[in-house]
N, C-alpha and C positions, 0 to 999 in steps of 0.2 A: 609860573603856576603855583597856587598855593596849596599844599599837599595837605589836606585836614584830616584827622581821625574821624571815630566814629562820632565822639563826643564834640567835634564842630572846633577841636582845638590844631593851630597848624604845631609842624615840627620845633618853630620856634616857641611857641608859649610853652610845649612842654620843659622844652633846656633851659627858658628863662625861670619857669615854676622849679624845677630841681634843683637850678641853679641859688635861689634864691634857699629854699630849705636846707642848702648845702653852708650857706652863709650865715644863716639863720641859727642850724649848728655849731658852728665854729664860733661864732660872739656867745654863745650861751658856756661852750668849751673857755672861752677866755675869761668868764664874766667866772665862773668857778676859780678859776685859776687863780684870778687876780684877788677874790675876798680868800683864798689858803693861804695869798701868800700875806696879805693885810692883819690875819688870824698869827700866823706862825711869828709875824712883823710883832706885833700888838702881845702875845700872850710868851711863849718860849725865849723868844728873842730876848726879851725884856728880862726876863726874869733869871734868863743863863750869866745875862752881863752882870744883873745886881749880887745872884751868888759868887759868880767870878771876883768881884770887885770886896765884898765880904772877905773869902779866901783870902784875897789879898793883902789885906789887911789885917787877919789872924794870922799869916804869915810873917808879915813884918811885925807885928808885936813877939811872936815867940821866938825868931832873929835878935832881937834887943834884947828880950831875958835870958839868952844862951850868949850873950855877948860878956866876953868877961871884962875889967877893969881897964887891963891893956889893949881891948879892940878889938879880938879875939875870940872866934865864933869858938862856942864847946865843942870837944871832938864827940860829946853825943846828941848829934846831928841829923841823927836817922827821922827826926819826926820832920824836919827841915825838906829833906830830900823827898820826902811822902809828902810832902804838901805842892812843892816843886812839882815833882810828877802829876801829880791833882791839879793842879793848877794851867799847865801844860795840854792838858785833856780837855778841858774846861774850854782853853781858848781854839783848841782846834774845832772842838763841837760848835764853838759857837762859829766857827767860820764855814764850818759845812752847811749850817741853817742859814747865815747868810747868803751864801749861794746859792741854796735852793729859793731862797725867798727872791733872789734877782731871777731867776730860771721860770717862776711864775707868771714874770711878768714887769715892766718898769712900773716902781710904786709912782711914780711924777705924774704917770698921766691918770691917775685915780686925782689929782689935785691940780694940773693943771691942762688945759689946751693942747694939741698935738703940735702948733704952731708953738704956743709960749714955751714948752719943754723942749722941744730942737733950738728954741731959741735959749735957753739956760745951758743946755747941752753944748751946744758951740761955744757956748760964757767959759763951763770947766774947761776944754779943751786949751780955750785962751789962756786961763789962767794955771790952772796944775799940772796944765802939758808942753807948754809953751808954743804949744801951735795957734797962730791968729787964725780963725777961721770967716772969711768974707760970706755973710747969710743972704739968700735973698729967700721968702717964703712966702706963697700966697696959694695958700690954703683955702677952701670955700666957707660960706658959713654956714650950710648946714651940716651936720653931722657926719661924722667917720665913724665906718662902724669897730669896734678896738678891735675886732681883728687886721683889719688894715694899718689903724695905728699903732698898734704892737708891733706889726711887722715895719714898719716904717720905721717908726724910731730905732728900732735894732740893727738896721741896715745902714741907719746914719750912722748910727756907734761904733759899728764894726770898720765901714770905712772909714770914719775918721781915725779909728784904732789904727788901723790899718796906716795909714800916711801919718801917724805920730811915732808909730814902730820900725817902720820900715823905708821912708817916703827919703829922711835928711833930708827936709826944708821945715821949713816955720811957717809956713801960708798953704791954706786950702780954701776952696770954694764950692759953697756948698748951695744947691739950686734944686727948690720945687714950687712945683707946679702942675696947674691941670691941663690933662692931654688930651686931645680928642675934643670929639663933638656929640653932645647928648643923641644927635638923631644918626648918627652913626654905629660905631659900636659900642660906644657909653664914655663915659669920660673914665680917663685914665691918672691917677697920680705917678708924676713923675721925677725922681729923684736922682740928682748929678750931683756930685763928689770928686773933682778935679783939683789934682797938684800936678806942680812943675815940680817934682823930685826925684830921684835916679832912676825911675820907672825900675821896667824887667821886659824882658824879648816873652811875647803870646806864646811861643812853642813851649815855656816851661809848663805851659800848663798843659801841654799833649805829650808830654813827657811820660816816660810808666811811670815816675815818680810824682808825677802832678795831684795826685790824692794826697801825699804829706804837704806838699806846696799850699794848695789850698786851702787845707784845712789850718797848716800855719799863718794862712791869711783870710782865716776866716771864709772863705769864699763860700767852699760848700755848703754853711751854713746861711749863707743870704740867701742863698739860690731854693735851698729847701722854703726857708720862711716867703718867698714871691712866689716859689711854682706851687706852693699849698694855697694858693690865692688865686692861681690863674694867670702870674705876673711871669717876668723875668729877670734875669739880672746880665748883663753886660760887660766884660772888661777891655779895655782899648788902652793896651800900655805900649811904650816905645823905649828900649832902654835911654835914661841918661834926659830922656824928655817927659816925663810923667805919666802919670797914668789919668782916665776919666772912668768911673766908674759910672754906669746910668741902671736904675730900677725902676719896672713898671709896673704899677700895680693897679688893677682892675677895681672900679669904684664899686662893684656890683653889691658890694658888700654895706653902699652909702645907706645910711639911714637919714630919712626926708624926703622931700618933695624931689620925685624919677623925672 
């Protein structure tokens, strides 16, 4: 029986209409997001490294004028020591803006594809972490809305953080794809993260200590990023035989043709 309002709409078009403004929200949330942190990238960023790097420079010059004959810094030093410290400040702040400026958002996919950026993302992994990671990705062509690809890409990062931290192997395998059937409940992206690495026994995580566990593995924070979407996230570990991570995330957010 189709349960209509008064306005001739059933229960479903209204949850898909909310559902939709709810999304609609969220991409405009991230769309902010991402040009503060482009702004903070583009303008402070820039300009803390080049004072940084100045400093640095009037540092070692007045180092060489206190240097005496024999090689030998002058014992008055004090102005050395105050730039040291300034200097020191300098690079912490700028590591705090960098952080926030990753916290906005991955800058990659303001330049590339959500496809070609997991596809580079696996590349670092390869190469600065020494984990090979086997890709397989197929992606639709029409659009993601960046709140799905925000959360997506972060979920790969964090798993594969995850089994370059923790895992002790060299090979991961990493898998998405679309789930589901449009005339069903909508298509679903779905993402697997599987290594053969020491794993860990599932009870640690019903442990009372399973909030530090997690969070030292990142977990809580996937699970926040897919349940703010409608999605979930999944852990299937065995000690000693690895673990498979799987993430679901709801297209509903797709921009293009429904």
């Amino acid at each position: 029986m189709d349960n209509r309002g008064k306005n001739g709409c059933s229960e479903t078009d209204v949850l898909r209409s909310q559902n939709e403004r709810l999304y609609a929200l969220i991409d405009q949330a991230n769309e902010h997001r991402t040009l503060l942190g482009q702004e903070l990238h583009d303008g402070p960023a820039q300009l803390l490294t080049a004072a940084l790097l100045r400093i640095e420079v009037s540092r070692d010059a007045l180092a060489a004028s206190l240097t005496s004959d024999t090689g030998e810094v002058s014992t008055n030093s004090e102005e050395l020591e105050l730039l040291d410290s300034g200097i020191e400040l300098l690079r912490q702040c700028s590591r705090e803006v960098r952080h926030l400026i990753e916290n906005f958002g991955p800058a990659i996919l303001s330049e590339h594809s959500l496809s070609d950026s997991l596809t580079l993302l696996a590349g670092d992994f390869t190469t600065k972490r020494g984990l090979k990671v086997y890709s397989q990705i197929e992606l639709p062509e029409v659009g993601i809305s960046s709140s799905v690809e925000t959360a997506a890409y972060r979920i790969v990062q964090e798993a594969l953080n995850n089994v370059a931290k923790h895992a002790k192997t060299s090979e991961a395998e990493l898998l998405i794809e679309l789930d589901g059937r449009p005339d069903e409940d909508g298509l679903r992206l779905m993402i697997r993260v599987t290594d053969h690495g020491v794993g860990f026994e599932e009870s640690d995580l019903k442990k009372e200590s399973s909030v530090d566990f997690q969070q030292r593995h990142g977990l809580s924070g996937m699970r926040r990023r897919a349940t703010a979407l409608g999605g979930s996230v999944q852990i299937d570990s065995r000690l000693d035989k690895g673990t498979v991570l799987t993430a679901i995330l709801p297209l509903m957010g797709q921009s293009g043709p429904s």
